[in-house]
N, CA, C and O atoms as a Maestro MAE file, in Angstrom:
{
 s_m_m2io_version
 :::
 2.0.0
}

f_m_ct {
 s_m_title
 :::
 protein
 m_atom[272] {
  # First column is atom index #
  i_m_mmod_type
  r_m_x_coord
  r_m_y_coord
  r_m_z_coord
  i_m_residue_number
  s_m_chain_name
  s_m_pdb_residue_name
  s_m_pdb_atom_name
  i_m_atomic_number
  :::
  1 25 11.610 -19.158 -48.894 1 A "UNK " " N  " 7
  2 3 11.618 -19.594 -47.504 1 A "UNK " " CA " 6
  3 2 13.034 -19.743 -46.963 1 A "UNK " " C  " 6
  4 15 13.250 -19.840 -45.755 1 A "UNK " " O  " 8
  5 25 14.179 -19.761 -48.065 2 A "UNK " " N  " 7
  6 3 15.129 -19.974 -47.223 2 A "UNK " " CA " 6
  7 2 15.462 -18.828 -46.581 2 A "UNK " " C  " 6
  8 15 15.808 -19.057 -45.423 2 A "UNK " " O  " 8
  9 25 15.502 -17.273 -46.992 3 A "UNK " " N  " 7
  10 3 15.712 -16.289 -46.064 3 A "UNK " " CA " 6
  11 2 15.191 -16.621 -44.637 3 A "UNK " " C  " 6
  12 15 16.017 -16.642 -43.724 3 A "UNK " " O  " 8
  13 25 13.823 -16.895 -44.363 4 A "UNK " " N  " 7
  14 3 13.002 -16.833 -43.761 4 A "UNK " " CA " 6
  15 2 13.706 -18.326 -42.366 4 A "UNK " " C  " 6
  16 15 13.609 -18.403 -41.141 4 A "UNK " " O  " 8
  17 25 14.120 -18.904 -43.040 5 A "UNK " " N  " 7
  18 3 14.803 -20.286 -42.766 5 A "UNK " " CA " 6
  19 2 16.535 -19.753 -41.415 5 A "UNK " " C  " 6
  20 15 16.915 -20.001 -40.270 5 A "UNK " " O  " 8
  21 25 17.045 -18.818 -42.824 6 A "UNK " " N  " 7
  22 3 18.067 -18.215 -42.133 6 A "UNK " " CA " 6
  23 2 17.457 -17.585 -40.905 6 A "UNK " " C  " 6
  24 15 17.695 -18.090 -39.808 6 A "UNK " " O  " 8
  25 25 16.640 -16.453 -41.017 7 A "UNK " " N  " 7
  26 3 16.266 -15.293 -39.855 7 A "UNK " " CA " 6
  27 2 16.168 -16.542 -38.477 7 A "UNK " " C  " 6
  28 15 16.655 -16.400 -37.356 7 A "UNK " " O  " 8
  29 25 15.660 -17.325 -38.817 8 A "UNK " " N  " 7
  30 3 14.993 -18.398 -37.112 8 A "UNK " " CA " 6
  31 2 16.437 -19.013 -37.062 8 A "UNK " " C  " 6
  32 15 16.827 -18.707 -35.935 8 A "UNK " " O  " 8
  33 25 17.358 -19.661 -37.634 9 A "UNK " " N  " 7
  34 3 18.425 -19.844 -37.574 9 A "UNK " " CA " 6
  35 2 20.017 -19.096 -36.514 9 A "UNK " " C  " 6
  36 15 21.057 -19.453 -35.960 9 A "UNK " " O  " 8
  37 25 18.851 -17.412 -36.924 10 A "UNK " " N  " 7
  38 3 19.558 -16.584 -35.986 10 A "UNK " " CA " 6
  39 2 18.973 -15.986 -34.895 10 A "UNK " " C  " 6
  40 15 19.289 -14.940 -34.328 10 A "UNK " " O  " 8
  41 25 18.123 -16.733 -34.673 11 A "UNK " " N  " 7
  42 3 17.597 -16.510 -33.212 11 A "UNK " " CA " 6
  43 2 16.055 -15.700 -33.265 11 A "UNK " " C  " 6
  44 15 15.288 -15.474 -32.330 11 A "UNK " " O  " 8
  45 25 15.969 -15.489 -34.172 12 A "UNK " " N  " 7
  46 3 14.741 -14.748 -34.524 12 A "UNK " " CA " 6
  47 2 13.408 -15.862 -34.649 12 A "UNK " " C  " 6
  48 15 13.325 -16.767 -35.480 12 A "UNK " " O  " 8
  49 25 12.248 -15.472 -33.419 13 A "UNK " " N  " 7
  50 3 10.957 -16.244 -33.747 13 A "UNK " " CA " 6
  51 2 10.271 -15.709 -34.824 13 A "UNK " " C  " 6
  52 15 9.953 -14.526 -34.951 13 A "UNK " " O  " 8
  53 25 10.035 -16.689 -35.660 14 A "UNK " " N  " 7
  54 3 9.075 -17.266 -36.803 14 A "UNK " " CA " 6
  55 2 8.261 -15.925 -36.142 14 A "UNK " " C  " 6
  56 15 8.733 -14.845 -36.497 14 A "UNK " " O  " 8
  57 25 7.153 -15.870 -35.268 15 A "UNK " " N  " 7
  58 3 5.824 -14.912 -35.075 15 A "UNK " " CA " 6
  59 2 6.827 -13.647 -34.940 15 A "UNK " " C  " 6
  60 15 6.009 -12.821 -35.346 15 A "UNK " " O  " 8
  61 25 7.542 -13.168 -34.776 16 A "UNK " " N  " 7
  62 3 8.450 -11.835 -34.450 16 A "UNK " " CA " 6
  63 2 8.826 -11.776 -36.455 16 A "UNK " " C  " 6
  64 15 8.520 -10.795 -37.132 16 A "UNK " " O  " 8
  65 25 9.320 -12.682 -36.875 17 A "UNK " " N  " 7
  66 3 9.389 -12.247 -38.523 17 A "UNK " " CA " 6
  67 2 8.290 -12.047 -39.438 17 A "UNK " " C  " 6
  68 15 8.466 -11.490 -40.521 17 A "UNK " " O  " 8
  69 25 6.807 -12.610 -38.938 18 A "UNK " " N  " 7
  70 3 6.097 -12.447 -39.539 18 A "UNK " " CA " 6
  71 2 5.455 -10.851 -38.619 18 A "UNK " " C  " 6
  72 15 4.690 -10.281 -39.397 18 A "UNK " " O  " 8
  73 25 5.551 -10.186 -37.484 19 A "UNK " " N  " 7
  74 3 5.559 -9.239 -37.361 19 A "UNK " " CA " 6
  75 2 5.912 -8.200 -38.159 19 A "UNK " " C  " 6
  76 15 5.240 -7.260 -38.586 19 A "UNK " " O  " 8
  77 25 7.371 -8.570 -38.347 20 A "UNK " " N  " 7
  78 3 7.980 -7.020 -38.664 20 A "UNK " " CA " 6
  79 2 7.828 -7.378 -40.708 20 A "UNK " " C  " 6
  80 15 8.178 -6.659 -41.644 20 A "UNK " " O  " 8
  81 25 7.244 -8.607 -40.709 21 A "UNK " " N  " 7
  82 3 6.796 -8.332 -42.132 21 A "UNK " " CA " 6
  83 2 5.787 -7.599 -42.769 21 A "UNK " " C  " 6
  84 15 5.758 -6.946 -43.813 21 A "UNK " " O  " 8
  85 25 4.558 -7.988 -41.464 22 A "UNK " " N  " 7
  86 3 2.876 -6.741 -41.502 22 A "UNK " " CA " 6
  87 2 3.756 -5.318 -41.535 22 A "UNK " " C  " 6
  88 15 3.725 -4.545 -42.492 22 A "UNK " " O  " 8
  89 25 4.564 -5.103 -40.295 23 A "UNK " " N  " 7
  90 3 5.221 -3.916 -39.836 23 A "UNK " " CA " 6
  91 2 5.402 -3.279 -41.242 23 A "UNK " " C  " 6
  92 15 4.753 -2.321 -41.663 23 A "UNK " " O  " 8
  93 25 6.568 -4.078 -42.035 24 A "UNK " " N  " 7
  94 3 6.984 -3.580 -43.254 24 A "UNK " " CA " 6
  95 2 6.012 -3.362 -44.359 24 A "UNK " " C  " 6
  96 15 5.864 -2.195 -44.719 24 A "UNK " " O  " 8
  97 25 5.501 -4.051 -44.804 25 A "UNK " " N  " 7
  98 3 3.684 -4.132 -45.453 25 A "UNK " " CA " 6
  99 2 3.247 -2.541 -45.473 25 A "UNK " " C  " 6
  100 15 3.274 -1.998 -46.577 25 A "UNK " " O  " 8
  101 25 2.836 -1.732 -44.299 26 A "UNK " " N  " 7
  102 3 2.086 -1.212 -43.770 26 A "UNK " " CA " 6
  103 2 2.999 0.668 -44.019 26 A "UNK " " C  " 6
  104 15 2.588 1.699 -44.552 26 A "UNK " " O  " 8
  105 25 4.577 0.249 -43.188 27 A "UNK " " N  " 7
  106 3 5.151 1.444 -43.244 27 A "UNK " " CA " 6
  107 2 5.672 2.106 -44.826 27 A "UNK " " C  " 6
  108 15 6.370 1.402 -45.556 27 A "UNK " " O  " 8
  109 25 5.321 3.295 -45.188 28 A "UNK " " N  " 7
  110 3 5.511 4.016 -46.038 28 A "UNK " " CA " 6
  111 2 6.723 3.989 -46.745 28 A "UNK " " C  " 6
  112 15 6.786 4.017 -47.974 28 A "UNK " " O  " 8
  113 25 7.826 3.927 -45.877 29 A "UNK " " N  " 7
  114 3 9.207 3.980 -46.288 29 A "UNK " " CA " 6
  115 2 9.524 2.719 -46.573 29 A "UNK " " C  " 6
  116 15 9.716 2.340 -47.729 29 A "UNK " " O  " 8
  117 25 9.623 1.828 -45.365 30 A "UNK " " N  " 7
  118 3 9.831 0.615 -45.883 30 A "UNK " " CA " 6
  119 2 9.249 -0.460 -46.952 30 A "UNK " " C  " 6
  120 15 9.751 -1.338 -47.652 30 A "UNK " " O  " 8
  121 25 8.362 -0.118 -46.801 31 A "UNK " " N  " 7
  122 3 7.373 -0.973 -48.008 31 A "UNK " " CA " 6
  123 2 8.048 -1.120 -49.693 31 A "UNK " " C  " 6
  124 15 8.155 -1.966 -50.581 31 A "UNK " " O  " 8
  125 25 8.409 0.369 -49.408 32 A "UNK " " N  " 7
  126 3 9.232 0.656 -50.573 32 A "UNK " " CA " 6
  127 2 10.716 0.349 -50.324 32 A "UNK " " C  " 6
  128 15 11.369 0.250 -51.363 32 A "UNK " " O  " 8
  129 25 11.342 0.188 -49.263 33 A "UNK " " N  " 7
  130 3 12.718 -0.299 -49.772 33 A "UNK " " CA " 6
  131 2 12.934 -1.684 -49.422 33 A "UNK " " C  " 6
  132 15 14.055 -2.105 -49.706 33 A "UNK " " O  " 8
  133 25 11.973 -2.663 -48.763 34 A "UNK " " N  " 7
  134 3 12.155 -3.718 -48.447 34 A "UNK " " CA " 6
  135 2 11.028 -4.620 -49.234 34 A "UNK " " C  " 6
  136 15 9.899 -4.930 -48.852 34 A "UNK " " O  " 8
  137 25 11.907 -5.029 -50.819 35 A "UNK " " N  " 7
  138 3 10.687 -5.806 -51.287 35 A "UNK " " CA " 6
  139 2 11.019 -7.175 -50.898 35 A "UNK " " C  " 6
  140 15 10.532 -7.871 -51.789 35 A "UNK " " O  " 8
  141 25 11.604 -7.949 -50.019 36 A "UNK " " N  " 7
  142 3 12.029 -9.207 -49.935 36 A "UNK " " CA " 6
  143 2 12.581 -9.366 -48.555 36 A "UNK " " C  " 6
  144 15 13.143 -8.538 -47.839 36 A "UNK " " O  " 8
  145 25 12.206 -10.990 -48.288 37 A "UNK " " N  " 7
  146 3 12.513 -11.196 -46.991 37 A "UNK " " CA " 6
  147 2 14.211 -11.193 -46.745 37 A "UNK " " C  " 6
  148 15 14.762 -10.802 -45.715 37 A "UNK " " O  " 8
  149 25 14.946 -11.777 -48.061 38 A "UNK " " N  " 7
  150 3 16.626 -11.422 -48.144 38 A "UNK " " CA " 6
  151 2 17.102 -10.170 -47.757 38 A "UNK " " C  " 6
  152 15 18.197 -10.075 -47.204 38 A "UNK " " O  " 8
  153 25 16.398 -9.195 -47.986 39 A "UNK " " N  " 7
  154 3 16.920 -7.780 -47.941 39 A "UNK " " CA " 6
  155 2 16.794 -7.845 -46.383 39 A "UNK " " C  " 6
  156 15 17.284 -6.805 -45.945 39 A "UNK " " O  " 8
  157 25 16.261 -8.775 -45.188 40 A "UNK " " N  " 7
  158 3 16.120 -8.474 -43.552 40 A "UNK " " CA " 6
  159 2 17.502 -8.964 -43.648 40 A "UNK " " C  " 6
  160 15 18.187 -8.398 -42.796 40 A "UNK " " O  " 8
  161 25 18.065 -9.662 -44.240 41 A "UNK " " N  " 7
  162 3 19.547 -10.444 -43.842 41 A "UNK " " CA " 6
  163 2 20.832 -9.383 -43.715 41 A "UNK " " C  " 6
  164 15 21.857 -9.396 -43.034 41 A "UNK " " O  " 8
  165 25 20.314 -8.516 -44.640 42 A "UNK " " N  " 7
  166 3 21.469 -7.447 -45.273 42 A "UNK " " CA " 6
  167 2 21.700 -6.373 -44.108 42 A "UNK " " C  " 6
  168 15 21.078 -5.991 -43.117 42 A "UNK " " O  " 8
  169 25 22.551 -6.169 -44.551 43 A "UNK " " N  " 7
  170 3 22.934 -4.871 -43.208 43 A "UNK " " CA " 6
  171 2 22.819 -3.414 -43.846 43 A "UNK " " C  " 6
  172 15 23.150 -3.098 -44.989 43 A "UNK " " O  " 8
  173 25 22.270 -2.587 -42.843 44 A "UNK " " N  " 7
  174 3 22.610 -1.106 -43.490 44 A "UNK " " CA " 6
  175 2 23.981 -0.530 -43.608 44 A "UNK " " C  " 6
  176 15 24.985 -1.127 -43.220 44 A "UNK " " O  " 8
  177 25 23.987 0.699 -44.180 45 A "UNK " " N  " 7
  178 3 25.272 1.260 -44.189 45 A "UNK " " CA " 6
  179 2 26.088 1.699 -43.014 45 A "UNK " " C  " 6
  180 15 27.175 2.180 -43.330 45 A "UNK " " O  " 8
  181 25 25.813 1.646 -41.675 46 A "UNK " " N  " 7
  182 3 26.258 1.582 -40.357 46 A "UNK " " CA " 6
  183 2 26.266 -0.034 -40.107 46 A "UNK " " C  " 6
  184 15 26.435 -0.451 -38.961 46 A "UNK " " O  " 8
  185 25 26.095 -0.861 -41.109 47 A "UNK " " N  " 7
  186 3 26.697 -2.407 -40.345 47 A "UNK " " CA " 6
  187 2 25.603 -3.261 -39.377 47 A "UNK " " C  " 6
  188 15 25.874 -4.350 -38.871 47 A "UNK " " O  " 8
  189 25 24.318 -2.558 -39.219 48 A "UNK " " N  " 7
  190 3 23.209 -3.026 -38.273 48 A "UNK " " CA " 6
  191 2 22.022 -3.267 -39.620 48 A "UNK " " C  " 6
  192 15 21.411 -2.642 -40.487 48 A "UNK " " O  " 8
  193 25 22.269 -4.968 -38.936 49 A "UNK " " N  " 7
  194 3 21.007 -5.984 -40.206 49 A "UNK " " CA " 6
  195 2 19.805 -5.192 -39.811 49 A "UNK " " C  " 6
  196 15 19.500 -4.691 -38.729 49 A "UNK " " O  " 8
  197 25 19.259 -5.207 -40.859 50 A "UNK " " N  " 7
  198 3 18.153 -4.475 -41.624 50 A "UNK " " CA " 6
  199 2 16.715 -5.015 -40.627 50 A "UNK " " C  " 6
  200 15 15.734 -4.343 -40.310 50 A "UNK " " O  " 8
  201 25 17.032 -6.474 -40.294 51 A "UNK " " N  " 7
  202 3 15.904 -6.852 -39.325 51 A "UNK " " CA " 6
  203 2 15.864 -5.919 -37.583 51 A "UNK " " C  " 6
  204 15 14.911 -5.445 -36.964 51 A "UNK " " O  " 8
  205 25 17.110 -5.965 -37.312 52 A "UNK " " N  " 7
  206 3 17.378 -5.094 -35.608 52 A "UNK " " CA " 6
  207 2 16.641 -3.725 -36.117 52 A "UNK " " C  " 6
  208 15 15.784 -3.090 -35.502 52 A "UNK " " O  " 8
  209 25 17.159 -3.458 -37.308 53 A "UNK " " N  " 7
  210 3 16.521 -1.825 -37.478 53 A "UNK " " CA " 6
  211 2 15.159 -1.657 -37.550 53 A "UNK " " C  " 6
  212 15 14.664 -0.726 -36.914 53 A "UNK " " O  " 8
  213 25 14.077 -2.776 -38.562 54 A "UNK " " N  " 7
  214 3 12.557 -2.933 -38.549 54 A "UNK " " CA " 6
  215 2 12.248 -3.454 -36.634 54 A "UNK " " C  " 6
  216 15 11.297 -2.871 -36.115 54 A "UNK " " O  " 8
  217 25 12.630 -3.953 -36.191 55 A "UNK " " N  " 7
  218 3 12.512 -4.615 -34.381 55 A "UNK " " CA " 6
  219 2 12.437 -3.524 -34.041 55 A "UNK " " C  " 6
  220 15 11.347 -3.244 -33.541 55 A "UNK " " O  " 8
  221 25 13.489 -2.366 -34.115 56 A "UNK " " N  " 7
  222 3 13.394 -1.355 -32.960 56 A "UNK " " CA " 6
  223 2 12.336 -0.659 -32.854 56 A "UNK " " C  " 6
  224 15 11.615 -0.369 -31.899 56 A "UNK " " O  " 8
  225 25 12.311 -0.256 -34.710 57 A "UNK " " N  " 7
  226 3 11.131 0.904 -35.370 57 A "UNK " " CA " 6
  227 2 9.856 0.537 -34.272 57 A "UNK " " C  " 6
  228 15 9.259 1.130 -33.374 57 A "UNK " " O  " 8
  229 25 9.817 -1.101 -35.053 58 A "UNK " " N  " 7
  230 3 8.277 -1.526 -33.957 58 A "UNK " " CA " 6
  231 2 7.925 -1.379 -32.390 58 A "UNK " " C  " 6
  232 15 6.928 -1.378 -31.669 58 A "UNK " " O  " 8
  233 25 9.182 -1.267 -32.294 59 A "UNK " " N  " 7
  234 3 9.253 -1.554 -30.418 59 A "UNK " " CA " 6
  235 2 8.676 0.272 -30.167 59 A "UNK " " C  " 6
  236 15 7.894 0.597 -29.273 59 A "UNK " " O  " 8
  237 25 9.332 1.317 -31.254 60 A "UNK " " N  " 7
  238 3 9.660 2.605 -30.863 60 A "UNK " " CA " 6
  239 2 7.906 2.931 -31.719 60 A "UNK " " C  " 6
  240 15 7.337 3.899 -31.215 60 A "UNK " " O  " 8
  241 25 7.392 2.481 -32.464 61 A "UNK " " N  " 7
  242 3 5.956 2.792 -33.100 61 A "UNK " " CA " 6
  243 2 4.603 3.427 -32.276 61 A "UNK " " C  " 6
  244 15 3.783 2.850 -31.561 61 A "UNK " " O  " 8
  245 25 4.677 4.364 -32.540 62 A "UNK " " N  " 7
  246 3 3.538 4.806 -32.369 62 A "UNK " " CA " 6
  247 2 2.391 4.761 -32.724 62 A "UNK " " C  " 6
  248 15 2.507 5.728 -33.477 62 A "UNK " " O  " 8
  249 25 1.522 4.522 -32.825 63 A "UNK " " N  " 7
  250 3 0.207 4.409 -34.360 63 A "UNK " " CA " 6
  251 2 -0.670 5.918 -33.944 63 A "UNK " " C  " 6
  252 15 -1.261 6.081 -32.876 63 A "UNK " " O  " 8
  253 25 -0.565 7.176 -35.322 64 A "UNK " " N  " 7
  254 3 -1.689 8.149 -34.987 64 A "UNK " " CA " 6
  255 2 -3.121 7.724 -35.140 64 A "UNK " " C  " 6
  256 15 -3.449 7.133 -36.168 64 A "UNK " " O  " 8
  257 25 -3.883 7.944 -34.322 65 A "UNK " " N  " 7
  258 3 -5.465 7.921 -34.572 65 A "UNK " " CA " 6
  259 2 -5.721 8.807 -34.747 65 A "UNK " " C  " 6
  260 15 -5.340 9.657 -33.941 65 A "UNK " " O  " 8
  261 25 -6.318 9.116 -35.598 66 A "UNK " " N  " 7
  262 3 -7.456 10.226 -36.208 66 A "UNK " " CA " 6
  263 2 -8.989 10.261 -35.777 66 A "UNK " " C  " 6
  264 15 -9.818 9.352 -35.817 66 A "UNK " " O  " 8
  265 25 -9.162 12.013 -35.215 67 A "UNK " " N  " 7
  266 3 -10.355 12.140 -34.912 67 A "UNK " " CA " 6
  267 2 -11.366 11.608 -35.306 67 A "UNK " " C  " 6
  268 15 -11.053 11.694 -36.493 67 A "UNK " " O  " 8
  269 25 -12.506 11.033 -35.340 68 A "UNK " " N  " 7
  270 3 -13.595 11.459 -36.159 68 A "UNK " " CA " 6
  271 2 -14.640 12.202 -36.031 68 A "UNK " " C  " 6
  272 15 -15.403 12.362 -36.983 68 A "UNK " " O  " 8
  :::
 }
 m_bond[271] {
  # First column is bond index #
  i_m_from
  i_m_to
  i_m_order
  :::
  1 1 2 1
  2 2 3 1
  3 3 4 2
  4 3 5 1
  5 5 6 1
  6 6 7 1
  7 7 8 2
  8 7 9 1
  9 9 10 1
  10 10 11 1
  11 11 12 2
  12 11 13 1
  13 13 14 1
  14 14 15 1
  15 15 16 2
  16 15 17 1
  17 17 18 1
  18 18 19 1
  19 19 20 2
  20 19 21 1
  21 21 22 1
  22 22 23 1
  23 23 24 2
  24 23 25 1
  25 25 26 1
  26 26 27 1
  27 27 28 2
  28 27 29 1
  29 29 30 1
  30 30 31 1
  31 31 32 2
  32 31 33 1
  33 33 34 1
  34 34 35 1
  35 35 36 2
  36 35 37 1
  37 37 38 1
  38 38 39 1
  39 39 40 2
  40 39 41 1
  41 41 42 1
  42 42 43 1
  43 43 44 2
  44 43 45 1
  45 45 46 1
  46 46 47 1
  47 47 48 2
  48 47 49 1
  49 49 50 1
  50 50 51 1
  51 51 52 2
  52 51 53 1
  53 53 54 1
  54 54 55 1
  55 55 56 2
  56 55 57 1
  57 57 58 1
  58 58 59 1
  59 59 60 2
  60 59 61 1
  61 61 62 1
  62 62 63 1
  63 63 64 2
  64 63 65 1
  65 65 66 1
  66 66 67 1
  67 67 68 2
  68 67 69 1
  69 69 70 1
  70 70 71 1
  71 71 72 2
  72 71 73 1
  73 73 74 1
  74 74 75 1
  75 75 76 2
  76 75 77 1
  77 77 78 1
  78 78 79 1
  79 79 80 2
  80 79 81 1
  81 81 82 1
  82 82 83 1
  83 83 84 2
  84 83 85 1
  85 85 86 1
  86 86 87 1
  87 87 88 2
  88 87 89 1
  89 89 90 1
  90 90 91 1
  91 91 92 2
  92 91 93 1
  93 93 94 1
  94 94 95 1
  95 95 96 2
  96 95 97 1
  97 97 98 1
  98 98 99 1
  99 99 100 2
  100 99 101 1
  101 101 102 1
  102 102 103 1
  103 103 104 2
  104 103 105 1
  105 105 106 1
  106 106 107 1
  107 107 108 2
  108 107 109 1
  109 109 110 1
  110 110 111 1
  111 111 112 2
  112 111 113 1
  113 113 114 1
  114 114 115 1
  115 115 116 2
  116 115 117 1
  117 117 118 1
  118 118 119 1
  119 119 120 2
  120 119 121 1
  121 121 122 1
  122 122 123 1
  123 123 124 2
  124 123 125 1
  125 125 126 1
  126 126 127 1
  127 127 128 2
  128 127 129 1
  129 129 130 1
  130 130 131 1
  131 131 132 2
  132 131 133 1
  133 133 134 1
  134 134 135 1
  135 135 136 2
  136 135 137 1
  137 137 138 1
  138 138 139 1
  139 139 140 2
  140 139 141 1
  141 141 142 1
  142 142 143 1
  143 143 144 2
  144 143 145 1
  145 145 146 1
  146 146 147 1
  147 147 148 2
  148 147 149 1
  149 149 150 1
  150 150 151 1
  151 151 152 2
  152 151 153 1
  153 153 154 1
  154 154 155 1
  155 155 156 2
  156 155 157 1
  157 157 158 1
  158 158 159 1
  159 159 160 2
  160 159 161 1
  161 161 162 1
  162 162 163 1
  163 163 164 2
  164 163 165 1
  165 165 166 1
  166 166 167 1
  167 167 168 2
  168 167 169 1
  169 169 170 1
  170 170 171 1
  171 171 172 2
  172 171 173 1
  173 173 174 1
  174 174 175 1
  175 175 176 2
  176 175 177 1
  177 177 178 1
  178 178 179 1
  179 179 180 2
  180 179 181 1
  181 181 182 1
  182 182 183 1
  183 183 184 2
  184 183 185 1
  185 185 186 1
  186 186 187 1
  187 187 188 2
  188 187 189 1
  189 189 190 1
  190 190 191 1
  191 191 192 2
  192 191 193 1
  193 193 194 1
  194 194 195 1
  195 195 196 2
  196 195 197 1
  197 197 198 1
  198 198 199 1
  199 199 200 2
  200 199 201 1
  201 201 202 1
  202 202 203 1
  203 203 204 2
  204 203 205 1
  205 205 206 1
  206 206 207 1
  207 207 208 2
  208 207 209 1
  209 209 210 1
  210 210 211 1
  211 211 212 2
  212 211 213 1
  213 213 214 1
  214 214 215 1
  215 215 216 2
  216 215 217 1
  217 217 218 1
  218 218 219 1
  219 219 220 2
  220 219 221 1
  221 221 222 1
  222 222 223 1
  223 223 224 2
  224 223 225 1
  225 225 226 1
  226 226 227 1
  227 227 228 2
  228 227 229 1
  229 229 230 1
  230 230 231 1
  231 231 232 2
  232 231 233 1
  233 233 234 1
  234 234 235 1
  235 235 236 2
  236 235 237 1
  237 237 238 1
  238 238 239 1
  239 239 240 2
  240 239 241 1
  241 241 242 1
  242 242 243 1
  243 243 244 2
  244 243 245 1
  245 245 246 1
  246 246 247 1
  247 247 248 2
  248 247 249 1
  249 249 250 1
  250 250 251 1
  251 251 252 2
  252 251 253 1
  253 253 254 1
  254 254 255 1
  255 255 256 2
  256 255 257 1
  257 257 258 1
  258 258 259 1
  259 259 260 2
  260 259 261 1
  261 261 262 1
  262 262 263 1
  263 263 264 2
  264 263 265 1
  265 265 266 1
  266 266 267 1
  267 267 268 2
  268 267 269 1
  269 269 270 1
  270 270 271 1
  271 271 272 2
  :::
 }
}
């Protein structure tokens, strides 16, 4: 909880972190590189925390539906 402690600390709502946690859960890529809420703290290799980058994805998400 303390990651989780930090993220609201930085301005981030509690319901917006538990968002982009389903978000992460769910997406293919991330699921696999984000096993921990510490790893939202960290920054990528361009210097932009790992949480702005899961926010945007969601904002930019599409969901495909499939025929049936």
């Amino acid at each position: 909880m303390e990651a989780v402690d930090k993220l609201v600390k930085q301005g981030y709502p509690l319901e917006l972190i538990k968002l982009a946690l389903m978000y992460i859960k769910q997406d293919k890529f991330w699921s696999k590189n984000i096993l921990s809420v510490k790893k939202l703290l960290e920054k990528n290799r361009d210097g932009i925390p790992y949480m702005v980058t899961i926010i945007q994805q969601m904002k930019d998400y599409k969901p495909v539906v499939a025929e049936l």
